[in-house]
MIDREN-23495 format. One line per field, with one value per residue (C-alpha): residue number from 0; residue in three letters; x, y, z. Coordinates in nm, 3 decimals, padded with zeros to 5 digits. Layout:
BEGIN
i: [NUM:...];
aa: [ALA:...];
x: [X:...];
y: [Y:...];
z: [Z:...];
This chain:
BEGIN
i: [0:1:2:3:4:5:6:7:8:9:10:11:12:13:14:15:16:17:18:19:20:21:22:23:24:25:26:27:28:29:30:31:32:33:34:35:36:37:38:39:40:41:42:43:44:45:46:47:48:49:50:51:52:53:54:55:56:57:58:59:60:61:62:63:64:65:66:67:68:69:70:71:72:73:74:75:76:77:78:79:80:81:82:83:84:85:86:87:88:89:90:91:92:93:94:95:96:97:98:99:100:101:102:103:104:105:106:107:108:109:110:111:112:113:114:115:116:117:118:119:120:121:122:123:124:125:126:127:128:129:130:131:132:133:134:135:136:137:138:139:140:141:142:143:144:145:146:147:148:149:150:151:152:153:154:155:156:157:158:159:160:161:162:163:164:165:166:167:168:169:170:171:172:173:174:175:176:177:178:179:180:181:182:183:184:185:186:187:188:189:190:191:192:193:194:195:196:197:198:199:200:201:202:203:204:205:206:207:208:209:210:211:212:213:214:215:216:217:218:219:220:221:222:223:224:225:226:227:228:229:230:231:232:233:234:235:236:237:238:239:240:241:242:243:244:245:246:247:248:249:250:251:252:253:254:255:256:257:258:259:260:261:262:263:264:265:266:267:268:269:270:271:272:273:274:275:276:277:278:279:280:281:282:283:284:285:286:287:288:289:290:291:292:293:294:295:296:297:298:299:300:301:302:303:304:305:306:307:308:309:310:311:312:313:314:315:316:317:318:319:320:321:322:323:324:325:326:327:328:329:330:331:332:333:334:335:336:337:338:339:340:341:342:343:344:345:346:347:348:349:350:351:352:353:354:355:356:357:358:359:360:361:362:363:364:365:366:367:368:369:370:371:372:373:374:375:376:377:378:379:380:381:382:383:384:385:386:387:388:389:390:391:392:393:394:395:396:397:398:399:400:401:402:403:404:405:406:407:408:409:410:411:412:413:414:415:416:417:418:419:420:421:422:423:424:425:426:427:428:429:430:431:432:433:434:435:436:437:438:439:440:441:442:443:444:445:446:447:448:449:450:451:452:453:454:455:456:457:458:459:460:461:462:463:464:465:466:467:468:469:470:471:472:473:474:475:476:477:478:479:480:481:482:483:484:485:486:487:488:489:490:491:492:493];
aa: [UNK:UNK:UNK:UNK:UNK:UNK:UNK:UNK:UNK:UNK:UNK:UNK:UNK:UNK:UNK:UNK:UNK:UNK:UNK:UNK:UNK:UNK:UNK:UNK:UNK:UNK:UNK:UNK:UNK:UNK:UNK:UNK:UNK:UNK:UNK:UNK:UNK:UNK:UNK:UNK:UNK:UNK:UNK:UNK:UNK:UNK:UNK:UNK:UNK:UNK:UNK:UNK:UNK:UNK:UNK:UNK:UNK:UNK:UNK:UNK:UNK:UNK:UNK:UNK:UNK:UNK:UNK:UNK:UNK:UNK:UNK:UNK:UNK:UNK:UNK:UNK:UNK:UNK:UNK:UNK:UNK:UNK:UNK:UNK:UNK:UNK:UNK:UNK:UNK:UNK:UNK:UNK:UNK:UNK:UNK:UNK:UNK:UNK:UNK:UNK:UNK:UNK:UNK:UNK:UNK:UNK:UNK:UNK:UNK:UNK:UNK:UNK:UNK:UNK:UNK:UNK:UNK:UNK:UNK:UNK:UNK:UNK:UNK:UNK:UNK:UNK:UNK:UNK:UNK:UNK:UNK:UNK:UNK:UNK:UNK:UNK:UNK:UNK:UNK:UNK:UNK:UNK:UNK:UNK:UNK:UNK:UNK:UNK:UNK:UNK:UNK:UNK:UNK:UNK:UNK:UNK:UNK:UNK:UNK:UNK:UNK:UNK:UNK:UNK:UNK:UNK:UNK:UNK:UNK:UNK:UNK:UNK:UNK:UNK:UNK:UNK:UNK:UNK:UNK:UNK:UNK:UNK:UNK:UNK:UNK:UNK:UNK:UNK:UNK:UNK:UNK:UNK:UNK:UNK:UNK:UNK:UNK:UNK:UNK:UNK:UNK:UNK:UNK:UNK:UNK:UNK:UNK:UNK:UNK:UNK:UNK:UNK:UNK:UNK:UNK:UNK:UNK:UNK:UNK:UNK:UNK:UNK:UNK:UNK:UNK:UNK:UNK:UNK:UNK:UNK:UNK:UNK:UNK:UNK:UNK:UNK:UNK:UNK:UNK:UNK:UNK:UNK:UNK:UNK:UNK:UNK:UNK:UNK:UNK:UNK:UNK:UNK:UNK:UNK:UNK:UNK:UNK:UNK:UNK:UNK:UNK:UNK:UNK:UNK:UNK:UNK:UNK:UNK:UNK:UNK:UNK:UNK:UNK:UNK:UNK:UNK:UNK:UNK:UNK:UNK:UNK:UNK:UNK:UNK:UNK:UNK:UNK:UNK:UNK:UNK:UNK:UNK:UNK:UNK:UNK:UNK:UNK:UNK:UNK:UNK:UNK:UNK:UNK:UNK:UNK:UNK:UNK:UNK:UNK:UNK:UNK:UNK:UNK:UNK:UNK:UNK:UNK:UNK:UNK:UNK:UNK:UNK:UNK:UNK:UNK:UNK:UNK:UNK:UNK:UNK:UNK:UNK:UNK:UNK:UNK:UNK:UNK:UNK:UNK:UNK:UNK:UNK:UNK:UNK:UNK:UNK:UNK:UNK:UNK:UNK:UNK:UNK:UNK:UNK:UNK:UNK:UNK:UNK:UNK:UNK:UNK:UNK:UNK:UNK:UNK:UNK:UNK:UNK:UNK:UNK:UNK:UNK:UNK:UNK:UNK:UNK:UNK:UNK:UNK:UNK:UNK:UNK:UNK:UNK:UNK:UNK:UNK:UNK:UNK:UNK:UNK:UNK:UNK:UNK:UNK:UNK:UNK:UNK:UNK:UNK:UNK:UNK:UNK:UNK:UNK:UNK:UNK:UNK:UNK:UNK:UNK:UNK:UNK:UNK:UNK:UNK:UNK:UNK:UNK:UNK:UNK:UNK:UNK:UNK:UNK:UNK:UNK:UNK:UNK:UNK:UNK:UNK:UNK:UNK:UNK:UNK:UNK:UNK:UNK:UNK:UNK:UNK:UNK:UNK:UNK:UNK:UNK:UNK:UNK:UNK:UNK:UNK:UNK:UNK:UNK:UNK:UNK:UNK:UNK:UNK:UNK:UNK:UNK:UNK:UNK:UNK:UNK:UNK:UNK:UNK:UNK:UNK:UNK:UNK:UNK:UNK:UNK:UNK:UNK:UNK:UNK:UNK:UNK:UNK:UNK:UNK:UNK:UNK:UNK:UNK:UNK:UNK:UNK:UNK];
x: [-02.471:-02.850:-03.026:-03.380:-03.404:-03.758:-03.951:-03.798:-03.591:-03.258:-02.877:-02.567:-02.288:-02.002:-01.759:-01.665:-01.386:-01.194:-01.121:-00.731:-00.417:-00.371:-00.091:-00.081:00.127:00.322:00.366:00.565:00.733:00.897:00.983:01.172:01.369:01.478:01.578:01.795:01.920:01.986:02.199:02.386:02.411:02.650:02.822:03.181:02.989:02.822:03.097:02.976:02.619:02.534:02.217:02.077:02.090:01.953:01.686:01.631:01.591:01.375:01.099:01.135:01.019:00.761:00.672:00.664:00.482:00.176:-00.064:-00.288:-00.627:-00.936:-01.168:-01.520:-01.707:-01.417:-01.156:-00.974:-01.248:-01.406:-01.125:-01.098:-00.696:-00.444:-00.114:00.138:00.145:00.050:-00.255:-00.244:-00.403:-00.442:-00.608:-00.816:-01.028:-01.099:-00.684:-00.606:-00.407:-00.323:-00.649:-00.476:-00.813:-01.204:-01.432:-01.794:-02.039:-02.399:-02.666:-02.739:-02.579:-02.402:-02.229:-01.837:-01.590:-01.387:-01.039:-00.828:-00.512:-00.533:-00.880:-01.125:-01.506:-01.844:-02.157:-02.486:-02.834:-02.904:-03.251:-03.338:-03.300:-03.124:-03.245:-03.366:-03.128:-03.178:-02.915:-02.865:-03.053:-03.353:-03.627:-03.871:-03.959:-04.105:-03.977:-03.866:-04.173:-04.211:-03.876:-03.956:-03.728:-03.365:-03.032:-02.822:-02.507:-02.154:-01.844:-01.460:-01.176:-00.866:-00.687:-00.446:-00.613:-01.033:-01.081:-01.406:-01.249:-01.599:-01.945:-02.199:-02.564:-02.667:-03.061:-03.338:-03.663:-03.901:-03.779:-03.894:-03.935:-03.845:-03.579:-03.541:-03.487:-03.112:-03.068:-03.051:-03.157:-02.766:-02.625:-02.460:-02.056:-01.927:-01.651:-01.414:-01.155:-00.992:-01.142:-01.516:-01.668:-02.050:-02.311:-02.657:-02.888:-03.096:-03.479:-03.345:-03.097:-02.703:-02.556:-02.179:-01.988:-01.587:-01.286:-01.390:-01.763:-01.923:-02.247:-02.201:-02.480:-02.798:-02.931:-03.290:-03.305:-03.655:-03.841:-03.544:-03.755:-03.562:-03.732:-03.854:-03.943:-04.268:-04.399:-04.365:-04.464:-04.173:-03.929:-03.560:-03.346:-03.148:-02.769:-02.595:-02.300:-02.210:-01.823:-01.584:-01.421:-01.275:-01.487:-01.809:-02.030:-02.156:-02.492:-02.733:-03.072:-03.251:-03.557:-03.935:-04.001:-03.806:-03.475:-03.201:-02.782:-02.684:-02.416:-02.342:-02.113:-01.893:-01.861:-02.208:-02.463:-02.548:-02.691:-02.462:-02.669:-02.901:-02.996:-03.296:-03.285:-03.546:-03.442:-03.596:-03.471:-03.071:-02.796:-02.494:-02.213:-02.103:-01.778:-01.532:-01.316:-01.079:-01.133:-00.908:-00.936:-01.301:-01.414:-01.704:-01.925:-02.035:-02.336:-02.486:-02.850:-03.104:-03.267:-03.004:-02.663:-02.463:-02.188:-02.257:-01.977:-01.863:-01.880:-02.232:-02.430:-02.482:-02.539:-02.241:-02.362:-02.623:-02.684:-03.016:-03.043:-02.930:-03.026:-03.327:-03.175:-02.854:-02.585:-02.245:-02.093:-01.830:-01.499:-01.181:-00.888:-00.693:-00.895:-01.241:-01.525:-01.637:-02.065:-02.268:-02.599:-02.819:-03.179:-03.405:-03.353:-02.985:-02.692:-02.429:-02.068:-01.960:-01.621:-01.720:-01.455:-01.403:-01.447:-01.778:-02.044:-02.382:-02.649:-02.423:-02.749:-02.704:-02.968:-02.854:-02.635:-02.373:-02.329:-02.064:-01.998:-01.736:-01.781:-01.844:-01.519:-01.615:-01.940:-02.067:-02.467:-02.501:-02.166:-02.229:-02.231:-02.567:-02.456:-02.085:-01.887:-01.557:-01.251:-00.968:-00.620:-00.328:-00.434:-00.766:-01.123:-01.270:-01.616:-01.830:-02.200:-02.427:-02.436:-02.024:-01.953:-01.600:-01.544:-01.206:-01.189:-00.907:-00.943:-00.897:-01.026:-01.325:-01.133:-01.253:-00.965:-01.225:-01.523:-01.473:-01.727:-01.576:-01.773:-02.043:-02.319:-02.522:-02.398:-02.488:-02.182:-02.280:-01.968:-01.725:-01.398:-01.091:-00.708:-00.367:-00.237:-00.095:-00.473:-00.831:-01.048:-01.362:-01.694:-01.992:-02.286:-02.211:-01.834:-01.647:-01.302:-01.218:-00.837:-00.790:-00.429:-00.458:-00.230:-00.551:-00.577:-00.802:-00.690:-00.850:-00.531:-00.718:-01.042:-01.108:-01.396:-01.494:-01.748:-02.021:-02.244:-02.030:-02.230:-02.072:-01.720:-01.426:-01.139:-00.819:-00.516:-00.137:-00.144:-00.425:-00.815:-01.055:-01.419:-01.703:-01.970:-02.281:-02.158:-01.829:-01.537:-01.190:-00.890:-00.707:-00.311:00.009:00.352:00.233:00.118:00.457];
y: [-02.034:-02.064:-02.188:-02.333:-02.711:-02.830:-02.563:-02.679:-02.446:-02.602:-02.513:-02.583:-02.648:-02.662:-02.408:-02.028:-01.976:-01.674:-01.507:-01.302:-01.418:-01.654:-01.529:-01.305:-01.038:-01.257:-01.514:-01.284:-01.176:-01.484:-01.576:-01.284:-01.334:-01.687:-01.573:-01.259:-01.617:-01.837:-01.547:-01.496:-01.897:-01.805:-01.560:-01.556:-01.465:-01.834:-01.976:-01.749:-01.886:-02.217:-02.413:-02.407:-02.059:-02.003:-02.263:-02.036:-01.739:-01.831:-01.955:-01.635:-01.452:-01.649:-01.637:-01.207:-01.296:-01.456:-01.133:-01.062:-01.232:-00.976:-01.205:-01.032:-00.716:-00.430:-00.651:-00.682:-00.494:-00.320:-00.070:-00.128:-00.112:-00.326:-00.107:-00.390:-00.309:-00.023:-00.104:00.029:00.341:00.332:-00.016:-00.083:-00.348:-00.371:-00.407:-00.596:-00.326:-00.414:-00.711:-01.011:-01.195:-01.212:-01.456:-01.444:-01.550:-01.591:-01.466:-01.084:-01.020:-00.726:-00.936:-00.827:-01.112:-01.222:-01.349:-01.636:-01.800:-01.849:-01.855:-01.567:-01.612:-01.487:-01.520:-01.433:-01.549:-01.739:-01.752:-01.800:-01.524:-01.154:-01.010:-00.618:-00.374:-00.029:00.203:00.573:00.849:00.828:00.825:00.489:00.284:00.010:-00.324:-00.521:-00.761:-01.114:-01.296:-01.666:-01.902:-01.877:-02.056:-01.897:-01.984:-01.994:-02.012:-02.039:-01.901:-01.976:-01.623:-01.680:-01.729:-01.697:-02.051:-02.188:-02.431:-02.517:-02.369:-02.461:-02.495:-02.323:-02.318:-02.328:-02.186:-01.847:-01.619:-01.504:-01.121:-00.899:-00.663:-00.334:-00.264:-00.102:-00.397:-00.799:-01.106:-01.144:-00.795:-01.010:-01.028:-01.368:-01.432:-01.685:-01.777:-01.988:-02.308:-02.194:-01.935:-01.782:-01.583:-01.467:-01.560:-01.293:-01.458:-01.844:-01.828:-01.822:-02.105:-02.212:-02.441:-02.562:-02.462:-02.736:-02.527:-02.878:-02.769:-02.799:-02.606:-02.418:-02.146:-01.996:-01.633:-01.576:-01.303:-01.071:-00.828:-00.507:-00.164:00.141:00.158:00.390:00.204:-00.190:-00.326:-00.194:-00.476:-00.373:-00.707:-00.764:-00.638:-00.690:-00.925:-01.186:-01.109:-01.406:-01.371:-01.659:-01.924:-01.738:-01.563:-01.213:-01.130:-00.786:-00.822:-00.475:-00.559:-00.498:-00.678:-00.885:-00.732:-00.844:-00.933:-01.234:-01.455:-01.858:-02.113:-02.127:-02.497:-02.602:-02.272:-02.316:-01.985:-01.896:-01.529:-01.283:-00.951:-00.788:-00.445:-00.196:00.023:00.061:-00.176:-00.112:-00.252:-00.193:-00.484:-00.497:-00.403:-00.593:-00.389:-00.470:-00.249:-00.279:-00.656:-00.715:-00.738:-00.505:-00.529:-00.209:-00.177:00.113:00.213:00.533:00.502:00.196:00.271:00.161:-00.112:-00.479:-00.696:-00.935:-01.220:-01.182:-00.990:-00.716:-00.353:-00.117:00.232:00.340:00.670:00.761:01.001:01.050:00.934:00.688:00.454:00.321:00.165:00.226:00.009:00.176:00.209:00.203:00.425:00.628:00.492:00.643:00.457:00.656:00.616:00.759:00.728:00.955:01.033:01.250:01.549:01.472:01.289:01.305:01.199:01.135:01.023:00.842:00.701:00.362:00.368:00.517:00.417:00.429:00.663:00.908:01.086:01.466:01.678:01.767:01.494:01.769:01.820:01.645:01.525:01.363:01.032:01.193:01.383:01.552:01.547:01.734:01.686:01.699:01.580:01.165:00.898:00.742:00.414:00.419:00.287:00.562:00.479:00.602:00.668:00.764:01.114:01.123:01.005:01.028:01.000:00.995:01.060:00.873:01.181:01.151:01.449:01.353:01.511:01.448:01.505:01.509:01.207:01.306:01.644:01.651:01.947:01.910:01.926:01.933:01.869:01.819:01.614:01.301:01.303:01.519:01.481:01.243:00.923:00.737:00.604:00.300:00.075:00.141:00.254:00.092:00.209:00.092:00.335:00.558:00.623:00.564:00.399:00.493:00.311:00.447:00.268:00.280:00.145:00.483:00.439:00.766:00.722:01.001:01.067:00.969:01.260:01.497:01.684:01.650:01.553:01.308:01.072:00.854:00.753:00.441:00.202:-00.145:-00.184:-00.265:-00.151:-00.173:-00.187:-00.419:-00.286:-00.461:-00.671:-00.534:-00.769:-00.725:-00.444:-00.659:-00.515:-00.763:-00.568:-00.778:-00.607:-00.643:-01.016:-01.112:-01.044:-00.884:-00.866:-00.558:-00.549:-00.600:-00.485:-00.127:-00.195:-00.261];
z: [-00.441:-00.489:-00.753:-00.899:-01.000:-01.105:-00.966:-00.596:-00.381:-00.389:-00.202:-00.343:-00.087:-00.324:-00.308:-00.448:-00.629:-00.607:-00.880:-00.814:-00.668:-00.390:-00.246:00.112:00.171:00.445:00.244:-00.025:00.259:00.364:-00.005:-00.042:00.308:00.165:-00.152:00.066:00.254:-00.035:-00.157:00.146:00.120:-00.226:-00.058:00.080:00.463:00.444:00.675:00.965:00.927:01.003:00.881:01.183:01.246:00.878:00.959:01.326:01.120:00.874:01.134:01.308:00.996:00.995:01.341:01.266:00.914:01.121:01.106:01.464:01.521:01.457:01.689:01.720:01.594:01.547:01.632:01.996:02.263:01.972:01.886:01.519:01.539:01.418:01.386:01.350:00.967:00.690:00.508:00.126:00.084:-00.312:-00.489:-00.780:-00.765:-01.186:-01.239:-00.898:-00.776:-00.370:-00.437:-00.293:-00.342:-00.395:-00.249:-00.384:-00.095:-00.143:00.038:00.208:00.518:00.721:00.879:00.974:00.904:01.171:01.162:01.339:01.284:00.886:00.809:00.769:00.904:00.755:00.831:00.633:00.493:00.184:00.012:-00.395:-00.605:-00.528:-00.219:-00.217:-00.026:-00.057:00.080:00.140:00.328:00.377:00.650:00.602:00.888:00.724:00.702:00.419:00.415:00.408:00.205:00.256:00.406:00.464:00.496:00.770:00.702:00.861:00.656:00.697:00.389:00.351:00.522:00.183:-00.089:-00.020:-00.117:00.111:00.368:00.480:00.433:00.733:00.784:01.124:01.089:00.778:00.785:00.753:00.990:01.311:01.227:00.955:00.904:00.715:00.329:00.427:00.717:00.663:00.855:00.920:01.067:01.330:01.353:01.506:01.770:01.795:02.058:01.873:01.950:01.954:01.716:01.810:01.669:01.676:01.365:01.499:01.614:01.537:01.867:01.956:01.785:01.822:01.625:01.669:01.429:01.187:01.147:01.363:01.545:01.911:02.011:02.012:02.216:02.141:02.273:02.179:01.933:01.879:01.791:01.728:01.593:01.635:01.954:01.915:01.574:01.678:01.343:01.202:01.230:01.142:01.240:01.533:01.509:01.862:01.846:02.092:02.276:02.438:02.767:02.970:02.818:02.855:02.579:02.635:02.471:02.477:02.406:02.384:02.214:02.189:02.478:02.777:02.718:02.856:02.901:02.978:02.983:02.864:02.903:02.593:02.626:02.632:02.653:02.978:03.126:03.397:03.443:03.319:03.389:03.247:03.120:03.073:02.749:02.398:02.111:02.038:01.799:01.981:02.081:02.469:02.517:02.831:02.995:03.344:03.651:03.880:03.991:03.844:03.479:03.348:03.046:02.900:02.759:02.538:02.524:02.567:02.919:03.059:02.955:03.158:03.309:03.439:03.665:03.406:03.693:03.846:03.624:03.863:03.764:03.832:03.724:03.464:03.262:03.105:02.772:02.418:02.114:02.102:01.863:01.992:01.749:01.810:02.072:02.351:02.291:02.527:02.607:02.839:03.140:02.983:02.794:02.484:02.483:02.200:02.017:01.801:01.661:01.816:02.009:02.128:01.951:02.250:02.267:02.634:02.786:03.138:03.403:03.409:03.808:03.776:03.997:04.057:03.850:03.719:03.499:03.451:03.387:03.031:02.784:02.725:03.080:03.308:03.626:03.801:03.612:03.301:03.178:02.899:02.713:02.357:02.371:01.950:01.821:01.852:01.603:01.472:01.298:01.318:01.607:01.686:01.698:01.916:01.745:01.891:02.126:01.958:01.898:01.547:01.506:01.129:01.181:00.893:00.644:00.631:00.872:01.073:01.374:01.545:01.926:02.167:02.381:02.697:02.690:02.438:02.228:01.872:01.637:01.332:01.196:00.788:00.532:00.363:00.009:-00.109:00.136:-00.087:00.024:00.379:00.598:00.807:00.786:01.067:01.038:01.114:01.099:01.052:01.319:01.041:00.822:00.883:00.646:00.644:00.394:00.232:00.162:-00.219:-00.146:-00.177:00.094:00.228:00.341:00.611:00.807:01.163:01.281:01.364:01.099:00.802:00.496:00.236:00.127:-00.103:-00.240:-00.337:-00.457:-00.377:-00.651:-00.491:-00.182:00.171:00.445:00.723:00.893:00.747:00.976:00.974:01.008:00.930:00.668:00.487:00.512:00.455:00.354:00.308:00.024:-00.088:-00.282:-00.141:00.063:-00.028:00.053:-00.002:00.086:-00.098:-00.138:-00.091:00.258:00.410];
């Protein structure tokens, strides 16, 4: 946590303590299995279980206890899903209902957290005092101004109980550009492997650092200068998280100037290829996806969206128009890529073959082709990533308007408001295979069925403003708000 010491500008590394219980869900679990055993121990069936087999047993439960990684932006390729487990649909943060912990971390950042093994990762950017965020709907351009220095920061809790295993220093200084009053200087979402985490500190490079949070390397990028494309002075901060494959990092840079994709060696940031690109500024994560026998990166945009071969860095097809601000990133399922963007005259949701090849352009977004399936020129997303559950896509535009489509064919199922119109919706949903869970700006949780068809099964609060999209792991979501992260699960979610 910050704080002033003799009129100097002073960091404290020492750690946050969380302030509810410390125990996980999985860890309750396995308690209660070994009581069930110890009682079975007293009981006259003991003789036909052996220790060992007891002893067999109880590592299997834990073995089933040990909750899927969420490695990257939206978890596994970006689909927001982890349906090994329910996630509570009711909690109250003020009582602790379903709140297995809370972890204050300093700092403003939108910034997902990222989960391996049993720690959770966040990143975001510290500087003295509160920083200004002002969220909602609204239409300025303008960026936040000049803030001063900052401490860009990459931390690792304890997945059990929040505690700060470590807390590291990635880079210190003024930075490069400016971002917007509703953005950060940390919108970036890490990625790990496992043995390697990455991210972006927007204009101060690609940095990576091992499990322990040691700095192994530094990459700089140059000016990631991300805006509004017809107004350059209006700085908004760069957003477009790095993806792991196969020991290489995958990074989009759509930017002012000099855009490009490119990809580095995770074990020492060597440049292994680049590709430049020739679109307007974008926030939107790459997505990898397997064709056939070769790997493809797909990449959304306005005037270059489009797929790359994950090997060589070659362009495999490409689509130009939509919306001239492009934030979501593509999504994966039944064989189709799900592409959309919004602001000005079209906000299109398209489902394009994975096979497709070439320039595959039509002369209207809501038209299709034969790479493009199906294709609704004013239904898209703006800020908010789909997701794809079960037989259908559900999509929440940034004024709270869900739309549900059929996956394959485009059908809309419905188109309903979650809240009363007055709220903004950037956070991105995720789901437990059995609900959605989608986040205002002002931390209202609209719990909606995933069968397709709307109903609101919950609303509940986080407190405090919600703008980056939670991780999603074992029946436990972990939302990171305006000052800390927390965990929401509990004997409810099983």
């Amino acid at each position: 946590m910050e704080y002033w010491s003799g009129g100097k500008r002073r960091f404290s590394n020492r750690a946050f303590h969380c302030s509810a219980a410390p125990t996980s869900r999985s860890s309750m679990e396995i308690r209660e299995k070994i009581v069930d055993l110890m009682a079975l121990h007293n009981s006259p069936m003991t003789h036909h279980m052996t220790r060992n087999l007891q002893l067999l047993l109880y590592l299997s439960l834990a073995c089933e206890a040990a909750a899927a990684n969420w490695p990257q932006f939206r978890g596994p390729q970006a689909s927001g899903v982890d349906s090994s487990a329910p996630a509570p649909i009711h909690w109250d943060i003020d009582k602790g209902q379903n709140v297995l912990w809370r972890a204050p971390i300093p700092g403003l950042a939108h910034s997902s957290p990222i989960l391996w093994g049993d720690r959770v990762y966040v990143a975001t950017a510290v500087a003295p005092g509160k920083a200004k965020l002002k969220v909602g709907l609204y239409g300025d351009i303008e960026p936040a101004g000049n803030e001063g220095p900052q401490q860009w920061r990459l931390l690792a809790l304890d997945k059990a109980t929040g505690k700060v295993a470590w807390n590291t220093l990635g880079h210190e200084g003024p930075p490069r550009s400016q971002r917007h009053p509703k953005a950060s200087h940390c919108n970036v979402t890490p990625a790990t492997d496992g043995r390697r985490i990455v991210t972006i500190f927007g204009s101060e490079g690609l940095f990576c650092v091992d499990m322990a949070g040691k700095l192994m390397w530094h990459k700089d990028l140059g000016p990631m200068d991300s805006g509004y494309y017809q107004v350059p002075s209006a700085q908004w901060g760069f957003a477009s998280s790095p993806v792991l494959h196969e020991d290489k990092v995958v990074v989009v840079c759509d930017v002012q100037k000099d855009s490009f994709i490119a990809v580095y060696a995770l074990l020492d940031g060597k440049q292994l290829w680049r590709t430049p690109r020739t679109d307007v500024p974008s926030w939107a994560t790459p997505t990898i996806v397997a064709v056939g026998t070769q790997k493809e990166v797909l990449v959304n945009g306005w005037h270059h969206i489009g797929a790359y071969d994950f090997a060589t860095g070659k362009e495999i097809w490409n689509l130009d128009g939509g919306g001239d601000i492009p934030v979501p990133t593509p999504v994966v399922a039944y064989g189709l890529a799900y592409f959309t963007s919004a602001h000005g005259q079209f906000r299109p949701m398209r489902a394009i073959r994975l096979e497709a090849q070439g320039n595959i352009t039509p002369a209207d977004p809501g038209q299709t082709n034969a790479a493009i399936v199906w294709a609704h020129a004013r239904r898209g997303n703006y800020m908010q990533t789909p997701i794809v559950v079960g037989e259908n896509l559900y999509a929440c535009v940034d004024n709270g308007v869900l739309t549900c489509f059929d996956a394959k064919s485009g059908a809309v199922r419905y188109s309903e408001r979650l809240g009363n119109g007055s709220e903004g919706f950037t956070s991105s949903p995720v789901s437990d295979g059995r609900h959605l869970f989608f986040a205002s700006e002002t931390g209202h949780v609209y719990v909606v069925p995933a069968d397709g068809k709307f109903s609101i099964a919950a609303t509940n609060t986080l407190n405090e403003t919600c703008m980056a999209s939670p991780a999603l792991s074992g029946g436990t979501l972990y939302y990171r708000t305006r000052d800390q992260v927390v965990a929401i699960g509990g004997l409810e979610a099983r």
